[in-house]
C-alpha positions as CSV (number, residue, x, y, z in Angstrom):
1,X,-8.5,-5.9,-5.0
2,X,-8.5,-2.0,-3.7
3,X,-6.2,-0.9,-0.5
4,X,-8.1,-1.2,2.7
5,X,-10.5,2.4,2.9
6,X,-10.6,4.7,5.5
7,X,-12.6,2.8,7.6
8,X,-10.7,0.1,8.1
9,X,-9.6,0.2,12.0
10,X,-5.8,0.7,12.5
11,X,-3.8,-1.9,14.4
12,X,-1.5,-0.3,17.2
13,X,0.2,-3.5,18.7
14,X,2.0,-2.1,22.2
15,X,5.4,-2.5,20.3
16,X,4.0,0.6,18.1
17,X,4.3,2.7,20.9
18,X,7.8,1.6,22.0
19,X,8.9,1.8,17.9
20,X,7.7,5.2,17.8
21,X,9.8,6.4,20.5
22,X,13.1,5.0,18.9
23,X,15.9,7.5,17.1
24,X,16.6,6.6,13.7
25,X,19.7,6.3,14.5
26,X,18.3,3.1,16.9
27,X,16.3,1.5,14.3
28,X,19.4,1.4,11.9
29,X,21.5,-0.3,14.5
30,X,18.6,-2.4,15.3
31,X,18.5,-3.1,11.7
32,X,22.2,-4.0,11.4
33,X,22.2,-6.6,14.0
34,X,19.4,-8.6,12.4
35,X,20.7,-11.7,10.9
36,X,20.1,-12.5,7.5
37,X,17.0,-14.8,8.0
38,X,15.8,-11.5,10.2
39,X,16.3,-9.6,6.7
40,X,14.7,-12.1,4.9
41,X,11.3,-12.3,6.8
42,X,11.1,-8.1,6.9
43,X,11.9,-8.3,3.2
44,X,9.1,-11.3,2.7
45,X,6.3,-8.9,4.8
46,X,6.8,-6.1,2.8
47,X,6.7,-8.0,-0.2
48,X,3.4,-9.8,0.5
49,X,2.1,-7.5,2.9
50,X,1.2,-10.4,5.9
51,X,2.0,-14.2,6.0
52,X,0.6,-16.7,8.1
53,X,2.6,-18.3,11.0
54,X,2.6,-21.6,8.5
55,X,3.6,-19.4,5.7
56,X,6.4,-18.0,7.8
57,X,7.6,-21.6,8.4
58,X,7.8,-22.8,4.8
59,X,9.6,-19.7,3.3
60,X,12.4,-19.7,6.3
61,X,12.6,-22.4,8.7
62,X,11.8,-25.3,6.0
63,X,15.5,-26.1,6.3
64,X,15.0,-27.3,10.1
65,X,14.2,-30.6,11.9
66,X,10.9,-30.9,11.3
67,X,10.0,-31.1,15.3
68,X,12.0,-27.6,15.8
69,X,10.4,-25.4,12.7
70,X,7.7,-24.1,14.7
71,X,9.4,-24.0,18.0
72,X,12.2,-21.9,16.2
73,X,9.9,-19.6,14.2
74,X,7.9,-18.9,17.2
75,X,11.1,-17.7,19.1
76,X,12.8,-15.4,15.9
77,X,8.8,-13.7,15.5
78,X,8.8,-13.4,19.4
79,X,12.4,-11.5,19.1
80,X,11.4,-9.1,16.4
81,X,7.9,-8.7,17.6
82,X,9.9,-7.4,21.1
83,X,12.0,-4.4,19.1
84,X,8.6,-3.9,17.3
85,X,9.8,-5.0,13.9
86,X,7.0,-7.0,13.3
87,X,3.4,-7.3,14.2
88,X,0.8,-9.8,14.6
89,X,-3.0,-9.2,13.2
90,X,-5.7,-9.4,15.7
91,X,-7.7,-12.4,13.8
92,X,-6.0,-15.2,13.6
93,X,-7.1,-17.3,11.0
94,X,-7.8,-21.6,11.7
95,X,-9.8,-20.8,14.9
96,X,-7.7,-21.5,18.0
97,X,-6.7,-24.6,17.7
98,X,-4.8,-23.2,14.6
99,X,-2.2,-21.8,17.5
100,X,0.5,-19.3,16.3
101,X,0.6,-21.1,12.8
102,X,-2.4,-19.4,12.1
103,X,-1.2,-15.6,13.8
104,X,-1.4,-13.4,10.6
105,X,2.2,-11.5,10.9
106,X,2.5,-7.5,9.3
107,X,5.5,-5.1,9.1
108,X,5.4,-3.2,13.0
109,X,6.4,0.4,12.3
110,X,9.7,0.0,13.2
111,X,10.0,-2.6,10.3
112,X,8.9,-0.3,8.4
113,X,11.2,2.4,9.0
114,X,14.2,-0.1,9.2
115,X,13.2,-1.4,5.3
116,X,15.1,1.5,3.7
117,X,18.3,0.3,5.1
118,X,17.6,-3.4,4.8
119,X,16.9,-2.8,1.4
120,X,20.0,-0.4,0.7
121,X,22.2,-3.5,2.4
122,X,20.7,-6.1,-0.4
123,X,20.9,-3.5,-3.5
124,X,17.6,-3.4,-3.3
125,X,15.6,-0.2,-4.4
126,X,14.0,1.4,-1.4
127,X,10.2,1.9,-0.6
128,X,8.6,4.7,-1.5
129,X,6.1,5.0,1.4
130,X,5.6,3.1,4.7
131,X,2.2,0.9,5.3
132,X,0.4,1.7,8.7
133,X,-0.1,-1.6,10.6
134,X,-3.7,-2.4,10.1
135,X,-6.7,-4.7,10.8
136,X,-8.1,-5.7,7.9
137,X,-12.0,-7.2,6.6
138,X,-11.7,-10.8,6.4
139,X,-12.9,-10.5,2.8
140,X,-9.2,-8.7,2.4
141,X,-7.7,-10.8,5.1
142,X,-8.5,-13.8,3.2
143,X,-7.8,-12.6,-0.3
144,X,-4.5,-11.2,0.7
145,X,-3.5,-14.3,2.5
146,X,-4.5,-16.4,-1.4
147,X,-1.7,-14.0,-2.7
148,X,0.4,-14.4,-0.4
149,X,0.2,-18.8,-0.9
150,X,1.1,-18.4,-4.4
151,X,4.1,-15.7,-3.2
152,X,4.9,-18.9,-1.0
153,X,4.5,-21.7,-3.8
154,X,6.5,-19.8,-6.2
155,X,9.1,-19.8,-3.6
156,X,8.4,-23.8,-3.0
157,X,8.9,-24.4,-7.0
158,X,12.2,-22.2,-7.4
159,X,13.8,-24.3,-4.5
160,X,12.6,-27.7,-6.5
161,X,14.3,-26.2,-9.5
162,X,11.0,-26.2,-11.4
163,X,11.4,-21.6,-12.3
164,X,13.6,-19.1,-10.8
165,X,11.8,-16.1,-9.2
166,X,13.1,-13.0,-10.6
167,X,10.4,-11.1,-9.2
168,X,7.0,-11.0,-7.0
169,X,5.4,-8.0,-6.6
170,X,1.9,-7.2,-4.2
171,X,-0.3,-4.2,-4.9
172,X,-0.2,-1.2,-5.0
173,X,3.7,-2.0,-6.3
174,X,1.7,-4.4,-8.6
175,X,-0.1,-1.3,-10.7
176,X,1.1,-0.5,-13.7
177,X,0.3,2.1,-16.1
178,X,-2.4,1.2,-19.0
179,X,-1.0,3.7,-21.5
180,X,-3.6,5.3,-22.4
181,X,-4.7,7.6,-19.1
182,X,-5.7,4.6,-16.9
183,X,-3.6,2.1,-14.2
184,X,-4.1,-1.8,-14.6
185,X,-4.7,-2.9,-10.6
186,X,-3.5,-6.5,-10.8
187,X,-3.2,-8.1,-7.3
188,X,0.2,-9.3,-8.1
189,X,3.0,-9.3,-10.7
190,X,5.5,-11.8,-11.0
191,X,8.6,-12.3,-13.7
192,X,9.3,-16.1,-13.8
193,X,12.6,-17.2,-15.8
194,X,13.8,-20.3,-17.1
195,X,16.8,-20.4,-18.8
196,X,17.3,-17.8,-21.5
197,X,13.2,-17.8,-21.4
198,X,11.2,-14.9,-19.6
199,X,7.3,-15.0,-18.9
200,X,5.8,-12.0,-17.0
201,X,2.3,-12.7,-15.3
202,X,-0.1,-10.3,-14.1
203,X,-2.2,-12.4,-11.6
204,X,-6.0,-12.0,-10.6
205,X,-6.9,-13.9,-7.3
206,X,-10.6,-14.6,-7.9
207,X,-12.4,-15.5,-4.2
208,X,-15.9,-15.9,-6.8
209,X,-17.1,-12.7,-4.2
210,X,-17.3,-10.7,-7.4
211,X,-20.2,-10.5,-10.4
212,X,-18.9,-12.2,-13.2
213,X,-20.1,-9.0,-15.1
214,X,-17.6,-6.9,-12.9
215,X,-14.9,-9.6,-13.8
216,X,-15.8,-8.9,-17.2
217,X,-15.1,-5.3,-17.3
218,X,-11.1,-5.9,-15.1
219,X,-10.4,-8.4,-17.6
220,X,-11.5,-6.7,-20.6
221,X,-9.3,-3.9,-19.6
222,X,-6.3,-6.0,-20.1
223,X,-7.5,-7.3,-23.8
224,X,-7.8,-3.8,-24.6
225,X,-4.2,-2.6,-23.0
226,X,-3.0,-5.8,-25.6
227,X,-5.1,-4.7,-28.1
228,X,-3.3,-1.3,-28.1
229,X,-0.4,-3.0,-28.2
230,X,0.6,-1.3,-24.8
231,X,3.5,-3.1,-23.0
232,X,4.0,-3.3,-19.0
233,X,6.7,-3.7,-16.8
234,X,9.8,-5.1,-18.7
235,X,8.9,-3.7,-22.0
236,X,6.4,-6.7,-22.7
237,X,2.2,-6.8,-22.5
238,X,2.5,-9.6,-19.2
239,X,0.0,-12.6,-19.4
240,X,-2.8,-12.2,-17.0
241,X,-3.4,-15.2,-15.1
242,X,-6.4,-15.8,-12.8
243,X,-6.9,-18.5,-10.4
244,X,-10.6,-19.3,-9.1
245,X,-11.6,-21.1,-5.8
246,X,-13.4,-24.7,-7.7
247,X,-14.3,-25.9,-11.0
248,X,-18.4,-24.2,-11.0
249,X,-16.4,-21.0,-11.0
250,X,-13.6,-22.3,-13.7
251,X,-16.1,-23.4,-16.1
252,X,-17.8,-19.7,-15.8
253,X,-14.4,-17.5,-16.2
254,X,-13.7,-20.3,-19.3
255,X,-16.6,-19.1,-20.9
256,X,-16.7,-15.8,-20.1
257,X,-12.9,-15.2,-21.6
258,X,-14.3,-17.3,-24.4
259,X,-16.3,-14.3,-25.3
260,X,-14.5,-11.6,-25.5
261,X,-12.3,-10.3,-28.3
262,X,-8.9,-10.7,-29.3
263,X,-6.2,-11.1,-28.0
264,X,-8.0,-12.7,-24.8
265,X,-7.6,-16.5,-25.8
266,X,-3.8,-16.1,-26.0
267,X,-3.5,-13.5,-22.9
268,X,-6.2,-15.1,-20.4
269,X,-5.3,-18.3,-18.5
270,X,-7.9,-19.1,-16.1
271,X,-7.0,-21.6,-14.1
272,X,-8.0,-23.6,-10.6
273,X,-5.9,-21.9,-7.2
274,X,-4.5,-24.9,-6.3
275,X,-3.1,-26.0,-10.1
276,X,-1.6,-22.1,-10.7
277,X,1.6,-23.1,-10.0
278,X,1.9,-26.4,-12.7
279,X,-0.3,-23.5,-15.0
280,X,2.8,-21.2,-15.3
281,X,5.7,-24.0,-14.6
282,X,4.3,-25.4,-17.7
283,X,4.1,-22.6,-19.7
284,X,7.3,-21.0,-19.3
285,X,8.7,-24.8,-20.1
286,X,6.7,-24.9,-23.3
């Protein structure tokens, strides 16, 4: 899934325009007040980019009464919303009834230009370059939000002891060079651990929006980068795993992955969304 183009229409919540006007020296005290769930949440945006308001809940207020979670995330979002940390998307996804759990929450600008010293304060290698606040198509809007679940499920299964996270990446940080001229454009990257044991997954949200010819072509870019014997981040060739929306679309990526040359039985998982989680648990236990 590419970057939103040029013609996607900017977000400028009103906390943009008081961001803008702060010193530098203002957004790093602003930044060294925030408490370390404060840090967690601006880390968790700019790693997946947006969360829903139900996301929000299960990566960092899961440890609360269960009547306070969304009374308490509402307040923290409403406090770094105010020093324009954080941002809300204009479409809210659920309808309305879906209330502030289904507000889609970005990095404000100021969150943005307080990362570098969040990161510096967790060891953390800074960003390179700062995302504009944006309003994206739903067809983006909804795939990004898929990637961000599975960001959230990992989470969910390294709490239940099942993996430990070592490392979830979003695109663009996602890309990684082919070796051979080209970039691999997976819409996420993550290193799972277990033990002494190590899997690395590149990760392919299909939405079945895409020609299963132009699914052939991404994934018969990765069988080629094996082929070559090209390795990615880590100094190993990752698995590519992709997870599809039901089981007409399952049975079509099977068959299709079925075709193709070597190495692509041993490097394609297809697999259903909702099961991607047991997929690589299992795995990495085998």
């Amino acid at each position: 899934m590419a970057a939103p183009n040029a013609n996607d229409s900017l977000l400028i919540p009103r906390s943009f325009v008081l961001t803008a006007r702060l010193s530098l020296a203002r957004v790093e005290t602003l930044a060294a007040a925030l408490s370390p769930r404060d840090r967690s949440i601006i880390l968790d945006l700019a790693r997946a980019r947006m969360l829903r308001g139900s996301q929000m809940t299960r990566l960092h207020f899961d440890d609360l009464a269960p009547n306070s979670r969304d009374r308490v995330r509402r307040k923290v979002l409403s406090r770094l919303i105010s020093i324009g940390f954080v941002a809300t998307l204009e479409r809210p996804i659920g309808g309305v009834r879906a209330g502030s759990s289904g507000l889609i929450y970005v990095l404000d600008s100021g969150g943005q230009r307080a990362l570098p010293f969040i990161m510096a304060a967790e060891e953390m290698e800074p960003p390179t370059r700062a995302r504009k606040p944006w309003t994206p198509g739903q067809a983006f809007l909804l795939h990004s939000l898929d990637v961000s679940e599975l960001y959230v499920r990992l989470v969910e299964a390294r709490r239940s002891a099942l993996l430990h996270l070592a490392e979830f990446l979003t695109e663009p940080a996602s890309w990684f060079s082919n070796g051979m001229g080209g970039i691999l454009k997976p819409d996420a990257y993550a290193l799972l651990q277990s033990g002494d044991i190590e899997d690395c997954w590149a990760i392919e949200v299909d939405r079945a929006t895409e020609s299963l010819l132009t699914l052939r072509r991404k994934l018969l870019a990765y069988v080629d980068f094996a082929h070559a014997g090209q390795v990615g981040p880590h100094g190993v060739t990752p698995r590519v795993l992709v997870t599809v929306p039901h089981e007409k679309r399952l049975t079509a990526l099977q068959r299709l992955v079925a075709e193709l040359p070597e190495p692509a039985p041993q490097l394609l998982y297809v697999t259903l969304f909702e099961d991607a989680i047991q997929k690589v648990t299992h795995i990495l236990k085998e």
